[in-house]
matplotlib code that plots the C-alpha trace (Angstrom):
import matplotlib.pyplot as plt

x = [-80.4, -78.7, -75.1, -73.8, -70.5, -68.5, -66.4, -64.2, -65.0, -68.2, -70.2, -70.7, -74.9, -77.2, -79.6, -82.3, -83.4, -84.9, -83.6, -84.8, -82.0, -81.4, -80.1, -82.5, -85.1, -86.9, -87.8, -91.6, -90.5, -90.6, -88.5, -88.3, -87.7, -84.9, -84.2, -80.2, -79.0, -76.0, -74.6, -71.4, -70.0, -71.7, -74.3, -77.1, -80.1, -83.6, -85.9, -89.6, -93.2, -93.5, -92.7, -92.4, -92.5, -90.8, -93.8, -94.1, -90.2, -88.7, -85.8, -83.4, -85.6, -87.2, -90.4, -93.2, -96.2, -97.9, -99.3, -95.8, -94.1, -96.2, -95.9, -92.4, -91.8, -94.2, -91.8, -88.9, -90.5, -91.3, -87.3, -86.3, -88.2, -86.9, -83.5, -84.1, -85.3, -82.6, -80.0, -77.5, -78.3, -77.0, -73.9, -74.4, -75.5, -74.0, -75.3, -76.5, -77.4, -79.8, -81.3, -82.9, -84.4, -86.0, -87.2, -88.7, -89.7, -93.0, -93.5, -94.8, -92.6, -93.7, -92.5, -92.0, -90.2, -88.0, -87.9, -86.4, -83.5, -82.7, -82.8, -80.4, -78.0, -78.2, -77.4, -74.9, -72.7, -73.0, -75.8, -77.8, -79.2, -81.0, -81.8, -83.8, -85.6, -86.4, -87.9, -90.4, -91.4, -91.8, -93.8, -96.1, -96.9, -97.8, -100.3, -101.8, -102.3, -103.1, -100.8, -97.2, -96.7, -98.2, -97.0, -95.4, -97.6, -100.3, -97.9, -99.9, -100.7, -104.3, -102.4, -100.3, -103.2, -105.1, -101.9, -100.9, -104.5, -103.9, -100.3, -102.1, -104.6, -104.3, -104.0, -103.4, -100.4, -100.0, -96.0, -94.4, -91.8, -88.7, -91.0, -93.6, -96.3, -98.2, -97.6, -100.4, -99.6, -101.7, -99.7, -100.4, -100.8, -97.9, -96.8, -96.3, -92.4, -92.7, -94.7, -92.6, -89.8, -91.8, -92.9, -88.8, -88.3, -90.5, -90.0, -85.9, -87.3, -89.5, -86.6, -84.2, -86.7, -86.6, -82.6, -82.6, -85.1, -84.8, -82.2, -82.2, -79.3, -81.1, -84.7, -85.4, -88.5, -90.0, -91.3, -92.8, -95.0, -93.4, -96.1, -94.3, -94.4, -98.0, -97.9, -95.2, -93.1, -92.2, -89.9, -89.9, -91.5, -89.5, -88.1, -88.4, -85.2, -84.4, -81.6, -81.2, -79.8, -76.8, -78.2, -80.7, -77.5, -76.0, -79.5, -79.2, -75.1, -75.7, -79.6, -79.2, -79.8, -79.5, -76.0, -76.1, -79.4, -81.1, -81.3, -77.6, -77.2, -78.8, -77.5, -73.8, -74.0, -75.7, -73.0, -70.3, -72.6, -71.7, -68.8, -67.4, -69.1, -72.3, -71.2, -74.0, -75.1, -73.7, -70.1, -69.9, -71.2, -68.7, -65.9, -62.6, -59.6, -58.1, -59.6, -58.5, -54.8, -52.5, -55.0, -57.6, -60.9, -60.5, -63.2, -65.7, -69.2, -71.5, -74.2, -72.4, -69.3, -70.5, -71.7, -68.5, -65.5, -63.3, -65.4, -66.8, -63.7, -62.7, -60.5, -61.9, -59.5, -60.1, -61.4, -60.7, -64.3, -65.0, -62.1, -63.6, -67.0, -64.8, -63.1, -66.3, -68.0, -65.7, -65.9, -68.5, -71.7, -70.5, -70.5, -73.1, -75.6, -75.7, -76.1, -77.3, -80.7, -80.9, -78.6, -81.1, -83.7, -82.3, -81.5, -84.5, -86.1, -83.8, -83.8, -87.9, -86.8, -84.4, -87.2, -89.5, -86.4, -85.3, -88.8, -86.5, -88.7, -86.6, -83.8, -82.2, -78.6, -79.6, -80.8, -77.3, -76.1, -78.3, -77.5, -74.0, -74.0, -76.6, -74.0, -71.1, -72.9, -74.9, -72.7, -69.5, -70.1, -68.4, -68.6, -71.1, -68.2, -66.3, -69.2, -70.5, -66.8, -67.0, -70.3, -68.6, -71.2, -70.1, -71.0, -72.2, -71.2, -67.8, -67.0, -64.7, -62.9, -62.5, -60.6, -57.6, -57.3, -56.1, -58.6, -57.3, -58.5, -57.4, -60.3, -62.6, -60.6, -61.6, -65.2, -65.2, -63.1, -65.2, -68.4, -66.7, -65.7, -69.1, -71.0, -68.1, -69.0, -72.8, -71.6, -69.8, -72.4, -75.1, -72.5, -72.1, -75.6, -76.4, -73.6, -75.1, -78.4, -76.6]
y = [-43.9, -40.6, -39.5, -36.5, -34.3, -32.5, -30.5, -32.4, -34.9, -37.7, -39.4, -42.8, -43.3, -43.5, -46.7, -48.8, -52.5, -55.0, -58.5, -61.7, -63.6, -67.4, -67.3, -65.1, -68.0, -67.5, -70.8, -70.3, -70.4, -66.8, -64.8, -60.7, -58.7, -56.2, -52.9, -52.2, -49.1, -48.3, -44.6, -43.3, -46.5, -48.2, -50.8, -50.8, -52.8, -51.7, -54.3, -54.0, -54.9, -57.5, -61.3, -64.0, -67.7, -70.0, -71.2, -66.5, -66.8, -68.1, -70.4, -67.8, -66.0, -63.1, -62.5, -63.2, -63.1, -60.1, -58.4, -58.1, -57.1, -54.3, -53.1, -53.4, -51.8, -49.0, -48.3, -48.2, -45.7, -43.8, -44.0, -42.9, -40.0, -38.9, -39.7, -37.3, -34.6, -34.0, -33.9, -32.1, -31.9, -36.3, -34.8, -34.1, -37.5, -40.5, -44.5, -44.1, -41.0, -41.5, -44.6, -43.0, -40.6, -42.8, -45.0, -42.1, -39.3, -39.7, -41.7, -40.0, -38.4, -40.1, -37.6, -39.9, -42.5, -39.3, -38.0, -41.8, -41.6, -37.7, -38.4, -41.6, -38.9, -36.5, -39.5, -41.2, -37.7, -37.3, -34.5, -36.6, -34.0, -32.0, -35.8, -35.6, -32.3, -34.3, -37.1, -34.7, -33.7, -36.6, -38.2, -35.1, -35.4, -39.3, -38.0, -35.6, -37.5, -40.8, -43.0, -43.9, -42.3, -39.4, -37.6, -34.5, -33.0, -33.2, -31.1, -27.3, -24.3, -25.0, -28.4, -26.3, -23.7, -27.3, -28.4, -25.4, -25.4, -29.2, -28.4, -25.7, -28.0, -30.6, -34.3, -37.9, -39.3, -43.1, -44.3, -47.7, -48.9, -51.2, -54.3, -53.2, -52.3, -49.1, -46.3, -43.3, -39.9, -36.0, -33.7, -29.9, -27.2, -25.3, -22.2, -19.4, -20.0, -23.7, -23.3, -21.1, -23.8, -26.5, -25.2, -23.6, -27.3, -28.5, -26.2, -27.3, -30.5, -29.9, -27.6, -31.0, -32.4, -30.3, -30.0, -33.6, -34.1, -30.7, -29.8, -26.5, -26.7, -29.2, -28.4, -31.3, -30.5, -33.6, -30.9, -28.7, -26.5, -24.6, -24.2, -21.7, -18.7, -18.5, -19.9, -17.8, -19.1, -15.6, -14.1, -15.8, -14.6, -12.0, -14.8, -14.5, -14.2, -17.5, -17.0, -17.6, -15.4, -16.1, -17.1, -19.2, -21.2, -21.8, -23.3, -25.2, -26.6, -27.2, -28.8, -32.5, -34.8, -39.1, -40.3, -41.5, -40.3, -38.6, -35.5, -35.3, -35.5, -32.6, -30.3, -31.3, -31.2, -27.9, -26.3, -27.9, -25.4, -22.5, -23.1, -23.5, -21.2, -22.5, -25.5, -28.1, -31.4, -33.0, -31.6, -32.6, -36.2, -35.6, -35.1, -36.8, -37.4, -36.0, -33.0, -32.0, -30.9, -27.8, -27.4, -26.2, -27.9, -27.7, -29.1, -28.1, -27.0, -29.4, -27.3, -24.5, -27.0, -27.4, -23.9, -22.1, -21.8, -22.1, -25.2, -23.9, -24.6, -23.0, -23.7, -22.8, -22.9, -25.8, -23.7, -24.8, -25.3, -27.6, -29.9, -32.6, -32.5, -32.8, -36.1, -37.4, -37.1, -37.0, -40.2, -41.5, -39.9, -41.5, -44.8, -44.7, -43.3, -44.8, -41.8, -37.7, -38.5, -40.8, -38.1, -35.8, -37.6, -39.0, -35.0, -33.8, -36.2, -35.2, -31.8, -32.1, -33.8, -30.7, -28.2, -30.2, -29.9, -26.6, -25.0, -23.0, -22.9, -22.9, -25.9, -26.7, -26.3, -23.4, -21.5, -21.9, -21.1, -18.1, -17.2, -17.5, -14.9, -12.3, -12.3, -12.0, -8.3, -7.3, -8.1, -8.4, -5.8, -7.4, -6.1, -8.0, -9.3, -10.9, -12.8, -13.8, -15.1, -16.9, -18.5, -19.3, -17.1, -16.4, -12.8, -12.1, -8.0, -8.6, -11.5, -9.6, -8.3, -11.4, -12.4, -10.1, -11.2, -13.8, -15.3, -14.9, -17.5, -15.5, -13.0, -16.1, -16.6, -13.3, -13.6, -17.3, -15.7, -12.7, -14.7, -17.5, -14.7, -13.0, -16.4, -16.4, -13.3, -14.2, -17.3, -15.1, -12.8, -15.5, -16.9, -13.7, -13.2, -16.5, -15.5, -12.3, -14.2, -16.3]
z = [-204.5, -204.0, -204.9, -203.9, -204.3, -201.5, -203.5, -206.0, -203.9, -205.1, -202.1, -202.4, -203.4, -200.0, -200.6, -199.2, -200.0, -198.3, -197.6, -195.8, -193.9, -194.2, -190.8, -189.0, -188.8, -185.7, -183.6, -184.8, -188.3, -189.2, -190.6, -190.4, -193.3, -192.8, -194.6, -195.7, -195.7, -197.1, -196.8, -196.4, -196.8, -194.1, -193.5, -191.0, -190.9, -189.9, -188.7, -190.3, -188.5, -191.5, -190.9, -193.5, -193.2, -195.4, -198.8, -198.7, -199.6, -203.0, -202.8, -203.2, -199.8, -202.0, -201.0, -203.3, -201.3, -203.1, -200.0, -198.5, -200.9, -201.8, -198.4, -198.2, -201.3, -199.9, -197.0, -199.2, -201.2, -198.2, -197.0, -200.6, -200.6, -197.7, -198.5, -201.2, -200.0, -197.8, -200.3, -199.5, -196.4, -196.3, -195.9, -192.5, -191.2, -190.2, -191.1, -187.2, -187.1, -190.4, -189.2, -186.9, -188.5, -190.8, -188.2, -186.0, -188.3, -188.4, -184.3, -182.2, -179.1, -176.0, -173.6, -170.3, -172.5, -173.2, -169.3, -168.6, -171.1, -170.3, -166.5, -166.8, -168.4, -166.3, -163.8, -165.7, -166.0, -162.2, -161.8, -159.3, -158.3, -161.7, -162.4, -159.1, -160.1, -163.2, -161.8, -160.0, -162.5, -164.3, -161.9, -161.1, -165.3, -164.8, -161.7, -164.0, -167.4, -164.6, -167.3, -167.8, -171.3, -173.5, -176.5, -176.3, -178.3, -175.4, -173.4, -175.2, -173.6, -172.4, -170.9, -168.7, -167.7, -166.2, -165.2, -163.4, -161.5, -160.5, -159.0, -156.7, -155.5, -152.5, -154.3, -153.1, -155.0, -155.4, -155.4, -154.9, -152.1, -152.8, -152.1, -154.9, -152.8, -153.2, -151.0, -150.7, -149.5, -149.4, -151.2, -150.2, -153.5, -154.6, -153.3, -155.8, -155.7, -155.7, -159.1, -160.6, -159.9, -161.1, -164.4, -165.1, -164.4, -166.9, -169.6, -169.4, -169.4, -172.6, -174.2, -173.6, -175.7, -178.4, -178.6, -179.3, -181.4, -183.7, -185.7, -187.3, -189.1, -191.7, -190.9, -189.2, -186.7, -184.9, -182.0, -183.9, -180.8, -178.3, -175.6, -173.6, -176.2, -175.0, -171.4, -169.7, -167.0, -165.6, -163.4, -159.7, -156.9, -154.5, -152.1, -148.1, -146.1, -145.5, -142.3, -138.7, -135.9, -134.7, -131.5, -133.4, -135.0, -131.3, -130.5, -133.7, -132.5, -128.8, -129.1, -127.8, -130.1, -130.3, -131.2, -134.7, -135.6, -138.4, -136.4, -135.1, -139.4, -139.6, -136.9, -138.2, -141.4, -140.9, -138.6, -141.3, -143.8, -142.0, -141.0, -144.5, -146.3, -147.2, -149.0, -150.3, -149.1, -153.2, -152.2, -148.8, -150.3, -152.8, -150.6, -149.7, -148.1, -151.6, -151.0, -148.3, -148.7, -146.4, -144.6, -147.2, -148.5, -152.4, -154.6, -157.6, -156.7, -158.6, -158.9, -161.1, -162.3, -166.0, -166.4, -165.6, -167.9, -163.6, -163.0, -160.1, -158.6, -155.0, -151.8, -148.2, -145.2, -142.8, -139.9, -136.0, -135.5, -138.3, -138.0, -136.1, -138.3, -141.2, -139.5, -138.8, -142.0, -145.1, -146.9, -144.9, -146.3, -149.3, -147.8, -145.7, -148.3, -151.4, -153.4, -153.0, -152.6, -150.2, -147.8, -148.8, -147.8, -144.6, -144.2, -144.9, -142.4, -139.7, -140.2, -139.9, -136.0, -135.7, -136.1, -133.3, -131.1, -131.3, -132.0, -135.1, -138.1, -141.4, -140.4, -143.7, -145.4, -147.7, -144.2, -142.6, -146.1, -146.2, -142.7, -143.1, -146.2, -144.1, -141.3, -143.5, -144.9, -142.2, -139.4, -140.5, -143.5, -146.1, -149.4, -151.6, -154.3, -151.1, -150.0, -153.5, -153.9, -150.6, -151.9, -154.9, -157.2, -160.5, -160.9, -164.5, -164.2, -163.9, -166.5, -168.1, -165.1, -163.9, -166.9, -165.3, -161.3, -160.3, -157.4, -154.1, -151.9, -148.7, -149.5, -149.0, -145.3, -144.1, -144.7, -143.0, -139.9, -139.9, -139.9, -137.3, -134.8, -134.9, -133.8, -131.4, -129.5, -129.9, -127.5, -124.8, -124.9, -124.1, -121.7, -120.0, -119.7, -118.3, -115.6, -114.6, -114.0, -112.4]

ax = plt.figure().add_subplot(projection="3d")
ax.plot(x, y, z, "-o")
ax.set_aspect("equal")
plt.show()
């Protein structure tokens, strides 16, 4: 029992006790002994691993089998200590809030258990896509330890030095259909870039872990290693150009493809891309009617929304060119698809059919997005802030000054025509040649 004052002000006393319910009779006779605790007021009750039956109870249902009671009584010793040492620091937890720490203080962290609950989230606040990254990770961790939970305290260093060799390597992974049956597939070894990305991924994920299970302000440490002050993610690898030529896009728009099909997916969603500035697979599948207003496409880029104090927000002019795309496909990705990652994956698929069509390497929406920003500089030789507004970049050098203007959304307009009119004359050039052949 602890009773504290805030102020002038007296806390009632924090307390634990144990109690065996009339009412909680099980149908095998048992009975479960709970834990009260009272603080701030409020009740909550913590179920115990010890069961009673009925000639270990008294009439009045106190326990008085001497075993049990000693070990209850040695678990509300435990939860009084604790309650004690933090003190002051009571003040700054809920009935809830201190609960669970009493319950989980000393369990051990099963890190997939936590992956699970953090990528549910991620999904329930509508980042499908990080929740995706997640999973991959996840799973990749199952693969490794070959079992569906560790503790995060096997996740060290030397861990991620093995771990880091296994990603690299060539492995059979083992995953299941809808139906339940097993599915086996050869996974190639990471690149450098796609390790990089995969341990950044991780080491968010682990970092997740530790913001919910540490707390600082009270000295509460349930993740007590940080494995990444000695393994070091580093910076990323310099990235290759990934863009097309503009005759490699008309390729890309005027290949013949089945009506309907994976692949016809891919090309139009593609040419949608560039057409409207590089915009992502999530915000096209996040796109509707209600978007779409005077002409313009206004929406919030979901990669960026929740880092950015504008939302990510931005407004692209409905060019000529992308009208009937836009007809065919807003609101029905969203249908047909039942969330990002199966258009991903149906994209991904077709985009692999694209590549055997065209004979382009490189097919994918962050190519025409790429390929859209090199010909906006390099043809069109827009200034790098036009284009990284067009892109809807948030440019980290100019925070402040961008407290001042006011965005202009016809800046954005100019690139996209700019960009548009180049892939035009790429066209009649082609054309013309063709004619002279001719």
């Amino acid at each position: 029992m602890l009773q504290r004052k805030r102020g002038n002000l007296k806390i009632m006393a924090t307390t634990v006790k144990a109690m065996v319910f009339k009412h909680h009779r099980k149908v095998d006779g048992s009975y479960n002994v709970k834990i009260i605790l009272l603080h701030e007021g409020k009740r909550k009750y913590l179920d115990t691993s010890h069961f009673v039956v009925k000639k270990q109870l008294t009439k009045d249902y106190k326990i008085k089998d001497p075993f049990i009671a000693e070990q209850v009584e040695k678990q509300l010793r435990d939860y009084r200590k604790e309650i004690s040492e933090l003190a002051e620091k009571l003040i700054y937890f809920t009935a809830d809030s201190l609960a669970d720490h009493l319950l989980n203080k000393n369990e051990d962290i099963n890190f997939i258990k936590f992956c699970d609950q953090h990528i549910e989230k991620l999904k329930s606040e509508g980042r499908d896509g990080t929740a995706a990254t997640h999973r991959v990770i996840r799973n990749s961790l199952v693969d490794y330890f070959k079992r569906e939970s560790f503790s995060i305290n096997e996740i060290h260093s030397n861990m991620l030095v093995s771990y880091e060799k296994y990603l690299r390597s060539e492995r059979k992974l083992k995953r299941f259909n809808q139906l339940g049956n097993p599915i086996y597939s050869i996974k190639k070894g990471l690149s450098d870039s796609g390790l990089h990305n995969h341990m950044r991924d991780l080491r968010t994920l682990f970092n997740a872990a530790r913001e919910k299970y540490n707390n600082e302000d009270i000295g509460i440490y349930r993740v007590k290693h940080y494995p990444f002050k000695k393994y070091k993610v580093g910076s990323p690898p310099p990235t290759r150009k990934r863009n097309h030529t503009l005759e490699e896009v008309l390729k890309i728009r005027d290949c013949i493809t089945q009506v309907d099909s994976r692949a016809e997916l891919a090309k139009e969603l593609y040419m949608l891309s560039f057409y409207l500035c590089g915009i992502n697979a999530v915000d096209l599948y996040n796109l509707t009617d209600k978007n779409i207003k005077n002409g313009r496409i206004n929406y919030n880029r979901s990669k960026t929304e929740r880092k950015r104090k504008d939302n990510a927000f931005i407004s692209i002019k409905v060019s000529k060119v992308a009208t009937s795309l836009l007809e065919k496909y807003v609101g029905l990705l969203s249908s047909r698809y039942a969330n990002t990652y199966c258009l991903n994956w149906a994209l991904c698929k077709g985009m692999e059919q694209l590549r055997t069509i065209t004979g382009i390497q490189g097919i994918t929406l962050y190519w025409a997005r790429h390929t859209f920003a090199t010909v906006a500089r390099n043809k069109c030789r827009m200034s790098k802030d036009d284009i990284a507004l067009a892109l809807n970049h948030v440019d980290s050098g100019n925070k402040i000054t961008d407290i001042y203007i006011e965005k202009d959304w016809k800046i954005i307009d100019d690139v996209q025509r700019k960009v548009i009119k180049k892939l035009k004359k790429a066209e009649q050039k082609i054309f013309k040649s063709k004619s002279n052949f001719e």
